[in-house]
N, CA and C atoms of all chains as a GROMACS GRO file, in nm:
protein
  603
    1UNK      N    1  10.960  13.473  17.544
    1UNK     CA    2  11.074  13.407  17.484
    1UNK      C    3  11.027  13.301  17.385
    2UNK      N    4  11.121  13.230  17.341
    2UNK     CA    5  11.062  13.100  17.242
    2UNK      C    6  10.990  12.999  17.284
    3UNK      N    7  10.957  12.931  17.438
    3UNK     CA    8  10.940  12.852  17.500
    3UNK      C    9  10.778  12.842  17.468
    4UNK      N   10  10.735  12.908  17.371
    4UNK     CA   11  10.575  12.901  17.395
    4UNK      C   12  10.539  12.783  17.240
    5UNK      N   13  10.590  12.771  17.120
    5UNK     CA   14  10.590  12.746  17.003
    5UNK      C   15  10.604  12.580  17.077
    6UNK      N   16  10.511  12.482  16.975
    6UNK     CA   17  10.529  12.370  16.959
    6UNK      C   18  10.655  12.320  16.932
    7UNK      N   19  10.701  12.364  16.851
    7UNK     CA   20  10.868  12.331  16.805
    7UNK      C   21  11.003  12.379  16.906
    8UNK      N   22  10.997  12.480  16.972
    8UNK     CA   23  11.033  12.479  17.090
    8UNK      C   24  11.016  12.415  17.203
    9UNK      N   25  10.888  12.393  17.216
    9UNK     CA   26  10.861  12.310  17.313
    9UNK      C   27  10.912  12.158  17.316
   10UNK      N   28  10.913  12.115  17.203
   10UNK     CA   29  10.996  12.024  17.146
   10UNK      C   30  11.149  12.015  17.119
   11UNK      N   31  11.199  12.092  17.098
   11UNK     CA   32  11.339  12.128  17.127
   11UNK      C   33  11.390  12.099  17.300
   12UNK      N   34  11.280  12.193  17.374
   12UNK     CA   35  11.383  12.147  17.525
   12UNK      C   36  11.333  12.046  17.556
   13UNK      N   37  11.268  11.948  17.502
   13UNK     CA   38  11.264  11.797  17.575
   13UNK      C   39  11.378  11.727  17.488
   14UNK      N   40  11.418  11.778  17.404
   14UNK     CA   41  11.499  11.684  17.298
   14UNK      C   42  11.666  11.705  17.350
   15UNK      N   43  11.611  11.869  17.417
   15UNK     CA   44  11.793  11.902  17.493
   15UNK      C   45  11.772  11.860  17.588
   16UNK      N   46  11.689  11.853  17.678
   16UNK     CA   47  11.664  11.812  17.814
   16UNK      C   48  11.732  11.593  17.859
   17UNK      N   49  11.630  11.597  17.743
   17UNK     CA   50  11.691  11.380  17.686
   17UNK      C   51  11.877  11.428  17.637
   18UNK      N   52  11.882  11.469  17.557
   18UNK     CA   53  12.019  11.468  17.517
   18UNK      C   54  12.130  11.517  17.603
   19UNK      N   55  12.128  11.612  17.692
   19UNK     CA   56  12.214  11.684  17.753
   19UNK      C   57  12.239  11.575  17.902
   20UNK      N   58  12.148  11.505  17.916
   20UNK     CA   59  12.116  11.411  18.007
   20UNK      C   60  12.225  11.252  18.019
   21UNK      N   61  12.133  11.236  17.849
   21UNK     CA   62  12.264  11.135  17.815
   21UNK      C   63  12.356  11.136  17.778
   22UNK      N   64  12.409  11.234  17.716
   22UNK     CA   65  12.519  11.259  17.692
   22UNK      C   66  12.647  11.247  17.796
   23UNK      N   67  12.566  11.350  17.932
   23UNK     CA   68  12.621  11.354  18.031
   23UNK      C   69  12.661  11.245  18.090
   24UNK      N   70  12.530  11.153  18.125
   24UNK     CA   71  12.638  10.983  18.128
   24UNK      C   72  12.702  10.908  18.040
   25UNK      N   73  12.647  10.954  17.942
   25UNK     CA   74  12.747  10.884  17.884
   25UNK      C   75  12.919  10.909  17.845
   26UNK      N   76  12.867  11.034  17.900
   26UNK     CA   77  13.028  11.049  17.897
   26UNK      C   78  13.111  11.048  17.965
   27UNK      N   79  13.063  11.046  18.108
   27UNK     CA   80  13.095  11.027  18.243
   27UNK      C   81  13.140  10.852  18.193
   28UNK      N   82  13.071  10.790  18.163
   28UNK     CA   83  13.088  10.598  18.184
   28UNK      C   84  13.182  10.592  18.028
   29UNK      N   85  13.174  10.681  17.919
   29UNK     CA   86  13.300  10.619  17.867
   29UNK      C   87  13.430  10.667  17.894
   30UNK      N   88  13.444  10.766  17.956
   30UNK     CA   89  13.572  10.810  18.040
   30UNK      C   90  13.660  10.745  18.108
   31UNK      N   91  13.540  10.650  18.194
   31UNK     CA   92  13.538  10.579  18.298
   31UNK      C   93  13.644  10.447  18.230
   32UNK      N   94  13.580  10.409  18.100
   32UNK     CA   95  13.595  10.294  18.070
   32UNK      C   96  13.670  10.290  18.011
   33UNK      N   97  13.730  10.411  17.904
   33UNK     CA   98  13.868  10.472  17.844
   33UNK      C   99  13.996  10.453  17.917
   34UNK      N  100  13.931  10.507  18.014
   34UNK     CA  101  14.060  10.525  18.142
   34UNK      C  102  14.106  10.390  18.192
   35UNK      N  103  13.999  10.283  18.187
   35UNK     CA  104  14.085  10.144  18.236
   35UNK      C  105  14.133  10.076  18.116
   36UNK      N  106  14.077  10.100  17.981
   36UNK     CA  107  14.150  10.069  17.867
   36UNK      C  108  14.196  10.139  17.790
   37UNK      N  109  14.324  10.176  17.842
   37UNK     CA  110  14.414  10.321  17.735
   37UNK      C  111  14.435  10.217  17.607
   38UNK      N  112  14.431  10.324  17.490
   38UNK     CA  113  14.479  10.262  17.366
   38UNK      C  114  14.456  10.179  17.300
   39UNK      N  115  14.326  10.077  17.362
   39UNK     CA  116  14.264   9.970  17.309
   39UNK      C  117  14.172  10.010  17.187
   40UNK      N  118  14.127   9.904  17.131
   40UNK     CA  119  14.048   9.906  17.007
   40UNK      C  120  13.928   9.969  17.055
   41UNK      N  121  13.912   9.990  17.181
   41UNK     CA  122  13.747  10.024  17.211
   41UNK      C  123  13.727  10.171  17.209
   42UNK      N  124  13.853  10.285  17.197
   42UNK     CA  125  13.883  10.423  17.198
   42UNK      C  126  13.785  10.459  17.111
   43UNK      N  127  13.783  10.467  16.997
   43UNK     CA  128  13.718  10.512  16.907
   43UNK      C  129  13.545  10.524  16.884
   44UNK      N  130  13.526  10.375  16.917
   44UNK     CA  131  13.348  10.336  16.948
   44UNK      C  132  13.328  10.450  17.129
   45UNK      N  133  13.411  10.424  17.207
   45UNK     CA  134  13.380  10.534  17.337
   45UNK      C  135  13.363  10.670  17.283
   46UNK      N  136  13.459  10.682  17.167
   46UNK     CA  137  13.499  10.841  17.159
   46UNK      C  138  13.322  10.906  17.064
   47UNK      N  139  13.319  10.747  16.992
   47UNK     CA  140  13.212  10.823  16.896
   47UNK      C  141  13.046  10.849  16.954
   48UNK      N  142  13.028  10.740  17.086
   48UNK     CA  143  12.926  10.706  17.209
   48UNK      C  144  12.890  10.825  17.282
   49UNK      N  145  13.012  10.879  17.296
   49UNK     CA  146  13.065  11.014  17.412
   49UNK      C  147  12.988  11.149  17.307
   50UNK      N  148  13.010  11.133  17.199
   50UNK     CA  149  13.008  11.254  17.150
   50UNK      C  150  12.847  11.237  17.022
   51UNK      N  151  12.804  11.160  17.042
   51UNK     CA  152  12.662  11.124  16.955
   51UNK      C  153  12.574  11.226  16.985
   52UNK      N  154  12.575  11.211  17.138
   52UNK     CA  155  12.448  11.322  17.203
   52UNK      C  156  12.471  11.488  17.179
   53UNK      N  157  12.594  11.469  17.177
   53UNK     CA  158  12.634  11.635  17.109
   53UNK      C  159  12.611  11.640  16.988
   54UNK      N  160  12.615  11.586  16.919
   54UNK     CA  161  12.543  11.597  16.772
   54UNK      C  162  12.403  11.580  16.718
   55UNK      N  163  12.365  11.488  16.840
   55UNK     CA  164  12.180  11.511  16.856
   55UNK      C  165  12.133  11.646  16.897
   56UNK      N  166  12.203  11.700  16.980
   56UNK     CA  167  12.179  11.810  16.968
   56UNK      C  168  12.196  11.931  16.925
   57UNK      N  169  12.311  11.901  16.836
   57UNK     CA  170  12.316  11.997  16.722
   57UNK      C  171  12.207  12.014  16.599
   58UNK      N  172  12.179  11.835  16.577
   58UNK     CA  173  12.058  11.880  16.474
   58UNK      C  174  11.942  11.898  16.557
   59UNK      N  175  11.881  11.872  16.710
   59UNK     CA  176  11.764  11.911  16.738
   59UNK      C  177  11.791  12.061  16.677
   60UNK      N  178  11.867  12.154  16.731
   60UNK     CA  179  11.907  12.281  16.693
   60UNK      C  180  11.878  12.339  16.598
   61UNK      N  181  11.940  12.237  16.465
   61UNK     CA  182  11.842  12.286  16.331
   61UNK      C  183  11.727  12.279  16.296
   62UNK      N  184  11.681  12.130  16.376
   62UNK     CA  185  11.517  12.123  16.335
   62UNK      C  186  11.439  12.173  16.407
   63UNK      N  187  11.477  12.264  16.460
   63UNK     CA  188  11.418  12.392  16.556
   63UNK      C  189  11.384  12.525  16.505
   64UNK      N  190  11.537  12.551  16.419
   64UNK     CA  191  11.518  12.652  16.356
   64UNK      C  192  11.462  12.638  16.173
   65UNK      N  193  11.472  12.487  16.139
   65UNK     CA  194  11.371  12.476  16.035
   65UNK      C  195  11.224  12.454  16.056
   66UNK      N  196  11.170  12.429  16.186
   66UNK     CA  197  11.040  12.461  16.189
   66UNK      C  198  11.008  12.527  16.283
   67UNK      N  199  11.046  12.621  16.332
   67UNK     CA  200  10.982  12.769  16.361
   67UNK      C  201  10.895  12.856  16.270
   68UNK      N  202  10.794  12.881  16.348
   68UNK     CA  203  10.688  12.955  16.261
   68UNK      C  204  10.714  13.119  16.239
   69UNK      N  205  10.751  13.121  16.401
   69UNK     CA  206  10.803  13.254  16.378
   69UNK      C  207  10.946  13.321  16.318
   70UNK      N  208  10.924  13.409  16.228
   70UNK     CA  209  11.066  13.434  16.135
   70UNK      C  210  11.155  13.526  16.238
   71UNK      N  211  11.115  13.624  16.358
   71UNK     CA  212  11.149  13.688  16.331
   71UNK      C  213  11.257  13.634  16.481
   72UNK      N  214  11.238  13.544  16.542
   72UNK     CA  215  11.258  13.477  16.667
   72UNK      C  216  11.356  13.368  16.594
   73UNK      N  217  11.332  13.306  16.536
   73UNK     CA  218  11.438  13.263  16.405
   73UNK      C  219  11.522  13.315  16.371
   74UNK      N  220  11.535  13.407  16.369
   74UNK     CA  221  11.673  13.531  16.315
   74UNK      C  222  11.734  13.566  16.418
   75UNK      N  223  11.689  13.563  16.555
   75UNK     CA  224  11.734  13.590  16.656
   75UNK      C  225  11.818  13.462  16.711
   76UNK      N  226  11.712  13.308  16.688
   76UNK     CA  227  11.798  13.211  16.729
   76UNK      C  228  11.926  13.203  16.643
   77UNK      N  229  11.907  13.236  16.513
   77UNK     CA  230  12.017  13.240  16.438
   77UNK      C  231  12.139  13.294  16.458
   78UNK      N  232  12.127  13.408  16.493
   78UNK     CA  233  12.243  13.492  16.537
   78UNK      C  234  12.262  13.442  16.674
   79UNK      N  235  12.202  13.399  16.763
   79UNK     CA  236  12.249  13.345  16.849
   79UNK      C  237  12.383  13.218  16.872
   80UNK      N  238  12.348  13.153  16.743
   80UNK     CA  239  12.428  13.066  16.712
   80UNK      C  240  12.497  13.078  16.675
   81UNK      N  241  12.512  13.190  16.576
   81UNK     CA  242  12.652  13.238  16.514
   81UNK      C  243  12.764  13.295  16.565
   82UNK      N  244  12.675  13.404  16.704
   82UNK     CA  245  12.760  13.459  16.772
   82UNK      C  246  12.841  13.370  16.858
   83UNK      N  247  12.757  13.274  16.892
   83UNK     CA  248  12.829  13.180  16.994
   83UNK      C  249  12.921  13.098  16.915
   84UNK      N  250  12.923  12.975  16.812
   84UNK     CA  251  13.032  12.954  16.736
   84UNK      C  252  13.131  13.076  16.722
   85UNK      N  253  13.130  13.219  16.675
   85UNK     CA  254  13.222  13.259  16.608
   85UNK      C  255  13.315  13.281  16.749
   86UNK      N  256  13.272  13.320  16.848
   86UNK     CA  257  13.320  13.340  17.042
   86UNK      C  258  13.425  13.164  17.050
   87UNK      N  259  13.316  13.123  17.051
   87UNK     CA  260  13.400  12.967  17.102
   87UNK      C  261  13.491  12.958  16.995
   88UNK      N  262  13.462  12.936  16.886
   88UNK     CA  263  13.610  12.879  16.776
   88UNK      C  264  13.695  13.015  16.744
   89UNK      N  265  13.662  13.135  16.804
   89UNK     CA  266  13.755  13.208  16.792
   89UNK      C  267  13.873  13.225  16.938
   90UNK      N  268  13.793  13.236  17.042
   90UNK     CA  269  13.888  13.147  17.191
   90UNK      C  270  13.929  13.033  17.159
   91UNK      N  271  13.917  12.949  17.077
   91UNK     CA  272  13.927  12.822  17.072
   91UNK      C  273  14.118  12.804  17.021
   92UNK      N  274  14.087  12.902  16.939
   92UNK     CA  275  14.191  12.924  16.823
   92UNK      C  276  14.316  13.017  16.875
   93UNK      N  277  14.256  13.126  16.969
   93UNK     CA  278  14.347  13.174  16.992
   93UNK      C  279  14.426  13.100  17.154
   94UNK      N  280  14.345  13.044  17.211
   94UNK     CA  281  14.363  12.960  17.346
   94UNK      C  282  14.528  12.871  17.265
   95UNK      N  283  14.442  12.780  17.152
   95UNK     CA  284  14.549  12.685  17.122
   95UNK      C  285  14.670  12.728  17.069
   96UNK      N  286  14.635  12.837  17.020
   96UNK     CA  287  14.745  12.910  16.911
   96UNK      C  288  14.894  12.959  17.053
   97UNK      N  289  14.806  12.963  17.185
   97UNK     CA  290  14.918  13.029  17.262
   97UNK      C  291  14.967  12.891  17.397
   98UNK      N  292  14.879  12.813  17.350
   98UNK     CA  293  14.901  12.700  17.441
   98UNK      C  294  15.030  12.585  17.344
   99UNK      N  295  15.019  12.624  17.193
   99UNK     CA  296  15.126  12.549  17.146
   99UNK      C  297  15.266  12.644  17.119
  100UNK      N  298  15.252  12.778  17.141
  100UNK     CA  299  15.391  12.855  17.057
  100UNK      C  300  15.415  12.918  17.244
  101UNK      N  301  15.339  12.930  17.350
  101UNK     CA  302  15.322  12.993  17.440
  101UNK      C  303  15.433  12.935  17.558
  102UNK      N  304  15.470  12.838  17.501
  102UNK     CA  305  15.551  12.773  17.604
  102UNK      C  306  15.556  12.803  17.747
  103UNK      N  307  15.405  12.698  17.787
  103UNK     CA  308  15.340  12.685  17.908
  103UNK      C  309  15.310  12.811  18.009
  104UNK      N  310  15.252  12.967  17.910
  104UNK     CA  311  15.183  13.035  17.963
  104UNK      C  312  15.076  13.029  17.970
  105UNK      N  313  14.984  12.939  17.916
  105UNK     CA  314  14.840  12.912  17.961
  105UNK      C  315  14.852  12.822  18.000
  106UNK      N  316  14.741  12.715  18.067
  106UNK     CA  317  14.725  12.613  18.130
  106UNK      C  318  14.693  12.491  18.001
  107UNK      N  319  14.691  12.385  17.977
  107UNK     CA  320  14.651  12.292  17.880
  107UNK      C  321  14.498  12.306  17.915
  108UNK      N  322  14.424  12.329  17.809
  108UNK     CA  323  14.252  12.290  17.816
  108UNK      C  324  14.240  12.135  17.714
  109UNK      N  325  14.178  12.065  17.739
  109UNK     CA  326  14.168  11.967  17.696
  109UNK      C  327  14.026  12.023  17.581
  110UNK      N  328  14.082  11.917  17.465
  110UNK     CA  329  14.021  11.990  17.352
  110UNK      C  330  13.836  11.957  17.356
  111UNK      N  331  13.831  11.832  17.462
  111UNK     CA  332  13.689  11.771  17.460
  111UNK      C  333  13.599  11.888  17.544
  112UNK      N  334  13.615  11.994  17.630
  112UNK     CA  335  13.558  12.134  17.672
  112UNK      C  336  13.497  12.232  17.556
  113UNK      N  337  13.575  12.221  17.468
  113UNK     CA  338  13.522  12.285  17.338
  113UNK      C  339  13.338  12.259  17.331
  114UNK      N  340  13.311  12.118  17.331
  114UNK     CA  341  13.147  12.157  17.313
  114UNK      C  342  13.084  12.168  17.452
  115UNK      N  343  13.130  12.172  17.539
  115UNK     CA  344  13.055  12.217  17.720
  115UNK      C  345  13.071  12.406  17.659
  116UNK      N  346  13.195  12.435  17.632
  116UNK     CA  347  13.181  12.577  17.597
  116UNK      C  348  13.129  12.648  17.502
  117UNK      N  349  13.110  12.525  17.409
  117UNK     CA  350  12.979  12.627  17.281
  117UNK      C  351  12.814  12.620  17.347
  118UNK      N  352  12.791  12.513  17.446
  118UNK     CA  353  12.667  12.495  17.434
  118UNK      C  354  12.637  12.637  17.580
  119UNK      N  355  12.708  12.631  17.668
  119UNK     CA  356  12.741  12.768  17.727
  119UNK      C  357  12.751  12.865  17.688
  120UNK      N  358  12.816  12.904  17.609
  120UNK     CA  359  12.798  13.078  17.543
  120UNK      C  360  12.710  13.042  17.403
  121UNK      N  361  12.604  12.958  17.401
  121UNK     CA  362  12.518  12.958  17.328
  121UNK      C  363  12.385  13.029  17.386
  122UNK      N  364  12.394  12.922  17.560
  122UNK     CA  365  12.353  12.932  17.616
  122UNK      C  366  12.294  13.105  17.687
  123UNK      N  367  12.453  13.194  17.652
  123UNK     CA  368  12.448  13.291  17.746
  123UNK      C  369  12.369  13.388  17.623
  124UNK      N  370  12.452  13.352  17.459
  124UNK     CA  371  12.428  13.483  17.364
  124UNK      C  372  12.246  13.429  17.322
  125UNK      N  373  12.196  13.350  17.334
  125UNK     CA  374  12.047  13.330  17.335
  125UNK      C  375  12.014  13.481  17.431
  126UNK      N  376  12.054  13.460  17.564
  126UNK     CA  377  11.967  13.509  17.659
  126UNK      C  378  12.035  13.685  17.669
  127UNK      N  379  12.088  13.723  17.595
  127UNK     CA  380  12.137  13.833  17.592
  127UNK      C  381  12.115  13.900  17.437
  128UNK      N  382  12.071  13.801  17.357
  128UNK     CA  383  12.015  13.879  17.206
  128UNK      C  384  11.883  13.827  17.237
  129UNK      N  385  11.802  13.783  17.299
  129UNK     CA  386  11.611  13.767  17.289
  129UNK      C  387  11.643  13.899  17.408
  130UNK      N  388  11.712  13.928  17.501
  130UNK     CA  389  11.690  14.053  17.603
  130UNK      C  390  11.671  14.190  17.527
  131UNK      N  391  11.755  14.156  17.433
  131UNK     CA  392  11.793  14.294  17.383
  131UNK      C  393  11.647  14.346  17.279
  132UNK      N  394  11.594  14.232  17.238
  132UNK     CA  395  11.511  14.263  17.132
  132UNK      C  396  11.350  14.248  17.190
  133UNK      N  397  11.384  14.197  17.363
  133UNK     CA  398  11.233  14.183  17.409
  133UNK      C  399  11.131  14.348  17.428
  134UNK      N  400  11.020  14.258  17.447
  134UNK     CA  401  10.923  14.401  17.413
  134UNK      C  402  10.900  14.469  17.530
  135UNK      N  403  10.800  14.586  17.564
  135UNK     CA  404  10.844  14.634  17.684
  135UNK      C  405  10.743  14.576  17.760
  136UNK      N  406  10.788  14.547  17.898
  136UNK     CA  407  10.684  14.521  18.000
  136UNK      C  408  10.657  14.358  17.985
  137UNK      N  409  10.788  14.289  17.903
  137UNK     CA  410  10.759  14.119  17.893
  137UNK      C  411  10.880  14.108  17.992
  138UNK      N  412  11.259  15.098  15.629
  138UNK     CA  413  11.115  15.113  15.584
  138UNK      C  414  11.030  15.154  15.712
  139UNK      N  415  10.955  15.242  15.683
  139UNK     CA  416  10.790  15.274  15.760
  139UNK      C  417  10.725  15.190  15.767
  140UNK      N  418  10.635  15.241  15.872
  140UNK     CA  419  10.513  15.107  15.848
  140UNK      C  420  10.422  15.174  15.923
  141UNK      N  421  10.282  15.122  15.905
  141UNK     CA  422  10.164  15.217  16.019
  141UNK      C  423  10.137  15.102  16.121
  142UNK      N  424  10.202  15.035  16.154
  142UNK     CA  425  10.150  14.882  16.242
  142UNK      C  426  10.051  14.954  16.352
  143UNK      N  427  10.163  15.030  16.411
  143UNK     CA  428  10.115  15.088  16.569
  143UNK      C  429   9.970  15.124  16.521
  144UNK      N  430   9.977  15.215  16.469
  144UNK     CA  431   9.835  15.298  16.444
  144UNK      C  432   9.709  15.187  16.408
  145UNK      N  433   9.720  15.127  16.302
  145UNK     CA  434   9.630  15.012  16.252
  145UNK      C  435   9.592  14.967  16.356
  146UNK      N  436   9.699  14.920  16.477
  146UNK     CA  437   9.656  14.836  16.569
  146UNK      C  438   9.573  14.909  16.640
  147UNK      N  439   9.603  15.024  16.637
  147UNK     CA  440   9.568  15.119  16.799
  147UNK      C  441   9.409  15.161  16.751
  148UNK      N  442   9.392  15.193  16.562
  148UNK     CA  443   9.243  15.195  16.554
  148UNK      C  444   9.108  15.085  16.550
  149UNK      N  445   9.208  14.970  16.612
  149UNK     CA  446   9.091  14.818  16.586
  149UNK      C  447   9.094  14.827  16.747
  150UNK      N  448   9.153  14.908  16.842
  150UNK     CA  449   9.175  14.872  16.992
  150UNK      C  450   9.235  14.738  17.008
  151UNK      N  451   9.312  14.698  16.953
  151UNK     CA  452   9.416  14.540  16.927
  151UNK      C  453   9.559  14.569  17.011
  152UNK      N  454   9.612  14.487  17.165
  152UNK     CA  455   9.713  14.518  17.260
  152UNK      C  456   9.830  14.447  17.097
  153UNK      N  457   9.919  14.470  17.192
  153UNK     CA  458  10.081  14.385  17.063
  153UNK      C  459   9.995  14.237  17.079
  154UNK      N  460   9.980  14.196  17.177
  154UNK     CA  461   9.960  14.048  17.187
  154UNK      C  462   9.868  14.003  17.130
  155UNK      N  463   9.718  14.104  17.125
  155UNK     CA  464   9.618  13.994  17.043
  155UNK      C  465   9.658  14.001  16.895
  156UNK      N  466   9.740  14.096  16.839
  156UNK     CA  467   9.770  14.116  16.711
  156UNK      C  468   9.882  14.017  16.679
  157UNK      N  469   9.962  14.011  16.780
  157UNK     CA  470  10.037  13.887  16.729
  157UNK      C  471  10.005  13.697  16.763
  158UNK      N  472   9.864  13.711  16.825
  158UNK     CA  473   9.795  13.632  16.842
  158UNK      C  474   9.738  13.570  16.734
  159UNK      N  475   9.679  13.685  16.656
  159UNK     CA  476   9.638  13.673  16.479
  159UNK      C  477   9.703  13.684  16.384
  160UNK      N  478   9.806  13.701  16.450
  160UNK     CA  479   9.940  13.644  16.300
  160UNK      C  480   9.996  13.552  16.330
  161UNK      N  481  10.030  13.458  16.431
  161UNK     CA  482  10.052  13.353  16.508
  161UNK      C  483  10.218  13.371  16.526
  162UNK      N  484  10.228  13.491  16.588
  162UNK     CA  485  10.418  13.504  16.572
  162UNK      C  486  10.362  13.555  16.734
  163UNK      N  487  10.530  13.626  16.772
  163UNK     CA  488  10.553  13.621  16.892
  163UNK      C  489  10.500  13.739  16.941
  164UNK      N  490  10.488  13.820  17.030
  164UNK     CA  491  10.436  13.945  17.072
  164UNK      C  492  10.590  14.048  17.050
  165UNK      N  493  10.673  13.954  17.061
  165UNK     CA  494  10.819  14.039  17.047
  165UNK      C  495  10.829  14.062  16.890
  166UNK      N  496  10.771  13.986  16.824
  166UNK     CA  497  10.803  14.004  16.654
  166UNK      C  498  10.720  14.132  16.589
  167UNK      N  499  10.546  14.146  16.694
  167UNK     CA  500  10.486  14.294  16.653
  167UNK      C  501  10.593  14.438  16.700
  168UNK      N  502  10.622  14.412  16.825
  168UNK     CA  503  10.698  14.511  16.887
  168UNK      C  504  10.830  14.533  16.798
  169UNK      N  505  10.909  14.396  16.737
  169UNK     CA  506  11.034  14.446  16.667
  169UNK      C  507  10.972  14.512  16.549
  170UNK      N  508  10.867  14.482  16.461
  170UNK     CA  509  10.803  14.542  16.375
  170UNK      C  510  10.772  14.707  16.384
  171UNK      N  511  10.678  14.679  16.456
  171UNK     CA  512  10.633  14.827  16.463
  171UNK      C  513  10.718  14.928  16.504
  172UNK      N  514  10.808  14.883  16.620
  172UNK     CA  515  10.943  14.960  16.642
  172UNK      C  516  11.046  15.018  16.532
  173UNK      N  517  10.995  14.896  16.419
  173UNK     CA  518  11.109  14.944  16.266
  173UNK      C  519  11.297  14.874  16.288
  174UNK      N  520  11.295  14.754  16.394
  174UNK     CA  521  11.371  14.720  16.426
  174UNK      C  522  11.395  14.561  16.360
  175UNK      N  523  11.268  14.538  16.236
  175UNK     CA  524  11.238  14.415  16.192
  175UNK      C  525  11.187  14.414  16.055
  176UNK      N  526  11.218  14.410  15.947
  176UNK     CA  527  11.120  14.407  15.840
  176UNK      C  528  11.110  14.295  15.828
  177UNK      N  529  10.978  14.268  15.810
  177UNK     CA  530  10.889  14.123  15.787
  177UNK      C  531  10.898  14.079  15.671
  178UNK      N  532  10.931  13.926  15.652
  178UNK     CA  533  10.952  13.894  15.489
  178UNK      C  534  10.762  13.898  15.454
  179UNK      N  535  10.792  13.873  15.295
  179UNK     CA  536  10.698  13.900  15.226
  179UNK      C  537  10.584  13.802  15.253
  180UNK      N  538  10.522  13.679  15.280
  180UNK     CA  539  10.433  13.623  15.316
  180UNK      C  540  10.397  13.680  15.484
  181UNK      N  541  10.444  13.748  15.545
  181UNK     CA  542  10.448  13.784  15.677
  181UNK      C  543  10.356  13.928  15.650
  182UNK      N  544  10.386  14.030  15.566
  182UNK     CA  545  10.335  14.121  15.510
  182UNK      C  546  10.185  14.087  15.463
  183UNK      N  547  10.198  13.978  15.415
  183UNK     CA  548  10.080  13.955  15.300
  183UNK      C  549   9.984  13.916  15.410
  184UNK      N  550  10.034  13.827  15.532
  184UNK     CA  551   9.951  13.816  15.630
  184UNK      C  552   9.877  13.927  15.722
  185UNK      N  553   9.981  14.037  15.714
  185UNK     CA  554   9.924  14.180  15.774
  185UNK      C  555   9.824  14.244  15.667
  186UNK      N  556   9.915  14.233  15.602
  186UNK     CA  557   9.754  14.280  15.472
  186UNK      C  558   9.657  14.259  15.484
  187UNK      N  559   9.664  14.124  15.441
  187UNK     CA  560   9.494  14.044  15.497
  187UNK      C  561   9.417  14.072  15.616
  188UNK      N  562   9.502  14.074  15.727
  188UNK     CA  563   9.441  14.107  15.853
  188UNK      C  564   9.368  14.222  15.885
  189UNK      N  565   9.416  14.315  15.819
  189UNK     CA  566   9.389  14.442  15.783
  189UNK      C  567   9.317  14.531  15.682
  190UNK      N  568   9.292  14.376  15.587
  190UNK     CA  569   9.229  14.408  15.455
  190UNK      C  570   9.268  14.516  15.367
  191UNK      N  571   9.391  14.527  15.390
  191UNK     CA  572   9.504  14.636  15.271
  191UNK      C  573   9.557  14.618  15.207
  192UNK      N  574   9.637  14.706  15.121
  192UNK     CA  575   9.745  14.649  15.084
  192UNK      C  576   9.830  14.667  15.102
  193UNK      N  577   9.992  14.611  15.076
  193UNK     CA  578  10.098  14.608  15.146
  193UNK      C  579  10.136  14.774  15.150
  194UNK      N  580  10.157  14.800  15.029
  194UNK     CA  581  10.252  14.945  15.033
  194UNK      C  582  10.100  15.007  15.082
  195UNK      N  583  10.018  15.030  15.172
  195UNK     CA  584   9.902  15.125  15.242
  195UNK      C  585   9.952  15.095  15.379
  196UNK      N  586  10.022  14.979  15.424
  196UNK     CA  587  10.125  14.933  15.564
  196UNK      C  588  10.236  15.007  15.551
  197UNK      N  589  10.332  14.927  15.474
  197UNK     CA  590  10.466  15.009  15.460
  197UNK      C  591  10.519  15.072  15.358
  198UNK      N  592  10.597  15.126  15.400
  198UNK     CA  593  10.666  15.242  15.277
  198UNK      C  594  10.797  15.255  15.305
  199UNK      N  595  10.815  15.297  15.202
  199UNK     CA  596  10.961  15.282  15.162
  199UNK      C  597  11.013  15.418  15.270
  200UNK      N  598  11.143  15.405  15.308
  200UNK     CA  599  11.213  15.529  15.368
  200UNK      C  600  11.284  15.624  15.258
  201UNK      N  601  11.340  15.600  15.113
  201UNK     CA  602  11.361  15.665  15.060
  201UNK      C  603  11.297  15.721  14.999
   0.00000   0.00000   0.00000
């Protein structure tokens, strides 16, 4: 798999730190949202909460801008694509029937959106490197 | 496109891995190669060349 490349190797310590803090941190501005609805502090929580998801969006790129290998690169690539086009296409049709649907789906709260890209990122990685692995790896 | 990867490799006695050992890519990137499931951009080629001391179109060839 990719896990052998310097730059990979560097990537899961960078998701490993990020996915970490993120996680508390989003747990403690929730926390702290929730005892101050509507205050001036919403916005600095909202932007705190969601930093580490964007750290790890660009570890993501600077993963796939320094990969040596092209052809594992094309694979992470489509990995990514497939997974964005899955999530913002559920995404779209979820909301599309949660606003005209009159309460046949359940409300998803829109902040799940990046737990569910980094999940079926998660899954279409490990189901396009399967498909293209060699025999007997 | 064709390519003679397999064979090249198979007359130096070279497994996928030490060959993609000496191109510094993955062992999955010889296998998508040689399988014909991958064409290699052009500095990737030029690296098989060399390795091989050929030249490109004596590797691959065109399918049409």
């Amino acid at each position: 798999m990719i896990c052998k490349s310097a730059a990979a190797r560097r990537f899961a310590r960078r998701c490993r730190i990020s996915i970490s803090v993120s996680l508390v941190l989003f747990l403690g501005c929730s926390q702290l949202a929730s005892r101050y609805p509507n205050g001036m502090l919403s916005p600095i929580l909202a932007g705190l909460a969601g930093a580490f998801f964007f750290a790890e969006l660009v570890s993501s790129g600077l993963l796939l801008l320094r990969m040596r290998d092209e052809f594992q690169r094309i694979l992470l690539t489509r990995s990514f694509l497939w997974a964005t086009v899955i999530t913002m296409g559920f995404a779209t049709v979820w909301g599309f029937v949660e606003v005209h649907g009159h309460g046949t789906v359940p409300e998803v709260p829109i902040l799940s959106v990046p737990a569910v890209l980094i999940f079926v990122t998660a899954a279409a990685k490990l189901l396009i490197f399967r498909k293209y692995r060699s025999p007997s790896e | 496109m064709n390519n003679r990867l397999r064979v090249l490799r198979a007359e130096r006695g070279w497994s996928q891995a030490e060959l993609a050992d000496r191109l510094e890519v993955s062992r999955q990137s010889v296998n998508a190669i040689e399988t014909g499931k991958y064409d290699p951009s052009l500095p990737l080629a030029f690296r098989l060349a060399r390795l091989f001391s050929m030249r490109i179109e004596e590797i691959f060839t065109d399918e049409g």
